[in-house]
C-alpha positions, -999 to +999 in steps of 0.1 A: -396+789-001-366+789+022-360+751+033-330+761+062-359+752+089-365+721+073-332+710+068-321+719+104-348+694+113-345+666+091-305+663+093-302+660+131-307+631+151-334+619+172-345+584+178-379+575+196-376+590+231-342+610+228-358+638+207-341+663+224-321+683+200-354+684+180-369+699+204-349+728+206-344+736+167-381+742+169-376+758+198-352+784+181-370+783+151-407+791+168-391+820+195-418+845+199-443+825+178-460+811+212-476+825+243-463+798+264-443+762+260-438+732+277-424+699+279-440+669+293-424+639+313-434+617+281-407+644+257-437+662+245-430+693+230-463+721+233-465+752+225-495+771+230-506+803+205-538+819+226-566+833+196-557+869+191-600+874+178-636+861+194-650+829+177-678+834+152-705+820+170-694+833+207-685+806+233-652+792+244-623+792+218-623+758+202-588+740+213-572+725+183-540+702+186-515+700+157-502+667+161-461+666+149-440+641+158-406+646+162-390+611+163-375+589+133-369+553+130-332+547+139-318+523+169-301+519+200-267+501+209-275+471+228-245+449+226-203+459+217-183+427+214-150+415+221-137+439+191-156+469+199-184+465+169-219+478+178-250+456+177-275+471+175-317+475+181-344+490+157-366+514+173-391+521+144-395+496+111-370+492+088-365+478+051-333+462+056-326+464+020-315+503+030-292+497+056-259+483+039-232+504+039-242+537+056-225+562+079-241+566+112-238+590+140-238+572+173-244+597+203-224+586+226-206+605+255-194+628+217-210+625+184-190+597+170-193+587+128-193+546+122-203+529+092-228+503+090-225+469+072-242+431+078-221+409+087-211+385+063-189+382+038-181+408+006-193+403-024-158+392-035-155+360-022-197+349-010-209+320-023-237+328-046-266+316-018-247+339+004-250+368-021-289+367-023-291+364+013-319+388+034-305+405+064-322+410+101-316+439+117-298+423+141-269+411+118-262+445+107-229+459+130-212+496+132-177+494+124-160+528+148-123+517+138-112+517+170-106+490+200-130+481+226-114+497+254-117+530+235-150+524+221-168+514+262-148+549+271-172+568+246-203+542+238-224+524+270-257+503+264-286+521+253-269+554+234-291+561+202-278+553+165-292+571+133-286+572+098-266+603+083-276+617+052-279+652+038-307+670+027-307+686-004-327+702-031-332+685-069-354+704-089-388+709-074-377+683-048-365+686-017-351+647-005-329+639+029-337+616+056-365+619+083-389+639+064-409+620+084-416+632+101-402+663+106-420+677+074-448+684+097-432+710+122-421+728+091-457+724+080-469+737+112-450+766+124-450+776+090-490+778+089-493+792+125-467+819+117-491+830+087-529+827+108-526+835+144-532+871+147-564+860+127-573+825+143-603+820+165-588+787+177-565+783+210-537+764+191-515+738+206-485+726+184-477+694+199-438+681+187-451+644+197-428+620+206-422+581+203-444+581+174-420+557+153-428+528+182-466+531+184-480+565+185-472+568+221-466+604+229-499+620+212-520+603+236-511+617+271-507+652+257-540+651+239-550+641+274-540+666+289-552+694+262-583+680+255-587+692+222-618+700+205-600+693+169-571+669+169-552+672+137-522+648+130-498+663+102-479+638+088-461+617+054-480+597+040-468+568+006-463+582-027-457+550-043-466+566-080-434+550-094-422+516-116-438+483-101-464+495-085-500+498-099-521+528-097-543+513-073-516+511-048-501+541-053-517+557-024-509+592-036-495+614-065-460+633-060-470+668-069-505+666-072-511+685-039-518+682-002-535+648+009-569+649+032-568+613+048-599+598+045-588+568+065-554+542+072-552+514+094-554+533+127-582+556+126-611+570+102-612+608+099-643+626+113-661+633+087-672+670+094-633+679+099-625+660+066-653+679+046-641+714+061-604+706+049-621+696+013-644+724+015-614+752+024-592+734-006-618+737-029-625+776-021-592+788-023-581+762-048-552+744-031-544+716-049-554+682-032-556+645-034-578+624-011-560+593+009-566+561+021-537+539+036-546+504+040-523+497+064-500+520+092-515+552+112-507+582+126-512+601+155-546+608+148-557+575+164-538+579+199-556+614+202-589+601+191-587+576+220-575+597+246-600+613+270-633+623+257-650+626+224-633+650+199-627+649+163-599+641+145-583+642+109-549+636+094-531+659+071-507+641+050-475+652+025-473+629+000-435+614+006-419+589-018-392+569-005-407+568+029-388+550+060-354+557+035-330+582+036-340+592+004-378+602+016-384+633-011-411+656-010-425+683-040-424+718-034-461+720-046-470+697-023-458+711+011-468+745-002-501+731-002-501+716+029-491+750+044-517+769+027-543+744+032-539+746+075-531+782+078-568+786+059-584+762+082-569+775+110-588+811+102-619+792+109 
């Protein structure tokens, strides 16, 4: 499986409403794939794939939305004091326990590398209270090594902040930052490049943004679409490792594709689910079934936008997830590309 799409995608930036540069790697990456694109006020990415054969039972194409958002959890600057360190504002939730000492690439009037670091003393001389202290996000700094004067000529209020991290390939794993959730446009274009001179659906990939901050892009493109089938692709917790019990697990690394059955947002439709079981089953695609206590996806801002239509999520069981060590088995997105490109033959 060549991974160069996917790590185009998960190694460049893009923070809840500046998803720009994702935009146009799938852009590149889908030329020719689409009868027509677009892009909304709200940073919606939509491409449209027209159905190349008649429906089955006659009638109107059904119009199915792939749901993909393009954003990851990151920040903005919203403060550079009297030294020139950035403070800084989470957009999208983070376990601060992951943030200490990282490079970051601030987009500023250039690309500029900082590290970032709480503030605080080192280890070297903290008393032990200080030591076993929990950070905010809000005490965490980027360190630029230069003045302030030089830092306000390349860094204003309100320029985006992500985490740098390569992705890379161990074993049958493939880890990096941002798999989520950029793991579903690979997912996507990858299953639309392999059924649409054989779907009977009108297709509309939909690169959604400002997921990370409340599922708020889905909902005025599914408004505008008006889907029949709304289908959110997205991670979902693999939590099968030490200290956690089975119960909580949510899903298995490797054990296939996951068919939410619900999370904390939204319940699947029920016919939808059972024809995603149903095509697993037939062409025997291994699969898990998935229920997130807590946490959504898209699914639940398309389901609530407009009229009735079903919806389902698709999930890639992710360890790691909200890191930037989020890893991801080769079975398992192999799966989840099999598993839509079969639905998507209808």
């Amino acid at each position: 499986m060549d991974l160069t799409f996917l790590k185009n995608l998960t190694e460049a930036p893009g923070v809840p409403g500046r998803e720009e540069r994702i935009r146009e790697i799938v852009k590149a990456e889908a030329a020719g794939l689409f009868d027509e694109w677009k892009e909304d006020p709200m940073g919606n990415l939509i491409g449209v794939c027209k159905p190349k054969v008649k429906p089955k039972k006659g009638g109107a194409p059904r119009k199915v939305m792939l749901a993909c958002h393009l954003d990851e959890i990151g920040f903005y600057v919203k403060h550079i004091d009297e030294k020139g360190f950035l403070r800084l504002i989470n957009v999208g939730g983070f376990d601060t326990r992951n943030l200490f000492s990282r490079r970051v690439l601030v987009q500023g009037r250039k690309d500029l590398v900082g590290i970032m670091n709480p503030s605080g003393k080192p280890i070297h001389i903290a008393t032990d209270d200080e030591r076993k202290k929990t950070y905010l996000v809000g005490e965490f700094y980027v360190d630029l090594f230069m003045p302030k004067k030089d830092v306000e000529k390349l860094v204003a209020i309100g320029d985006p902040v992500t985490i740098m991290q390569q992705t890379i390939q161990i074993g049958d794993v493939v880890t990096g930052k941002s798999m989520d959730n950029r793991v579903a446009s690979f997912v996507a274009i990858n299953a639309i490049r392999a059924a649409r001179e054989k779907s009977p659906f009108e297709i509309y990939y939909v690169g959604a943004a400002q997921e990370e901050v409340g599922c708020r892009g889905a909902g005025p493109a599914a408004f505008g679409i008006a889907p029949d089938d709304g289908i959110a692709i997205d991670t979902t917790l693999a939590c099968d490792t030490p200290g956690v019990s089975g119960d909580l697990a949510v899903t298995q690394m490797g054990k296939g594709v996951a068919l939410k059955v619900m999370d904390g947002m939204s319940i699947s439709t029920r016919s939808l689910f059972d024809e995603f079981a149903a095509a697993a089953k037939k062409h025997k695609i291994p699969h898990q079934f998935e229920i997130l206590p807590q946490g959504g996806t898209d699914a639940a801002t398309i389901q609530r936008s407009g009229g009735a239509k079903r919806v389902f999520t698709l999930s890639v069981p992710t360890r790691y997830v909200h890191t930037t060590t989020e890893s991801i088995h080769l079975k398992d997105l192999k799966a989840s590309i099999d598993l839509l490109g079969r639905w998507l033959l209808g």
